[in-house]
N, C-alpha and C positions, 0 to 999 in steps of 0.2 A: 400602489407604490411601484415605481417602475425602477428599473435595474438597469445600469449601463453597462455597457459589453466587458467592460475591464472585470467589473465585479462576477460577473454571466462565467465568463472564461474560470476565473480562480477556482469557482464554483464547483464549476464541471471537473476543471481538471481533479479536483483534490476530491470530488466521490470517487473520482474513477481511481486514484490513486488507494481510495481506501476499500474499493471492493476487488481490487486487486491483493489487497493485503490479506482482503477476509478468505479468498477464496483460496491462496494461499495456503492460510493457515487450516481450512481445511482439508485442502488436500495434503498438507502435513500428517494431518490428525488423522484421517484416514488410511494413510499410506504406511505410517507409520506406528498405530496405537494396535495395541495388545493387551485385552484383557479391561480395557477403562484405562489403559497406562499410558504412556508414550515411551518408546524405546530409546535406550542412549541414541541413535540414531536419528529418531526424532528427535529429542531433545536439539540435537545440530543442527538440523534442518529446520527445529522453530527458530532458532537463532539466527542464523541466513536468512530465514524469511521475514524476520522482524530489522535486520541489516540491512536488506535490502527494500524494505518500505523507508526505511531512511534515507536511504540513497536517491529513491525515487523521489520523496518529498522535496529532497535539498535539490534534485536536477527540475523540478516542478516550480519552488519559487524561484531559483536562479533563472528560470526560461521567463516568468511572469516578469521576473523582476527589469528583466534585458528586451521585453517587447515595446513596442510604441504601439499604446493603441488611441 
């Protein structure tokens, strides 16, 4: 089964979009967690980090969606 480059591109772009989110969130949980918890502090900074994988995604299709390939 082959794959053409439009599909190749979506691909990549949105792992990398999601292991950006993941790694994110651990350094969240990391940085942040006390005890098994996560700190009001955390708590904001999962939230930002979960914002901001939105943001990412929405500037990810909008970029697919505006290329000519």
């Amino acid at each position: 089964m082959s794959l053409d480059r439009e599909t190749v591109t979506q691909i990549a772009l949105s792992a990398v979009a999601v292991l950006l989110f993941i790694a994110g969130t651990v350094v969240v949980s990391t940085n942040y967690g006390a005890n098994g918890d996560l700190t009001q502090e955390g708590g904001i900074a999962l939230v930002a980090a979960i914002a901001a994988f939105v943001v990412v995604m929405l500037a990810a299709g909008l970029f697919l969606e505006r290329r000519e390939f």
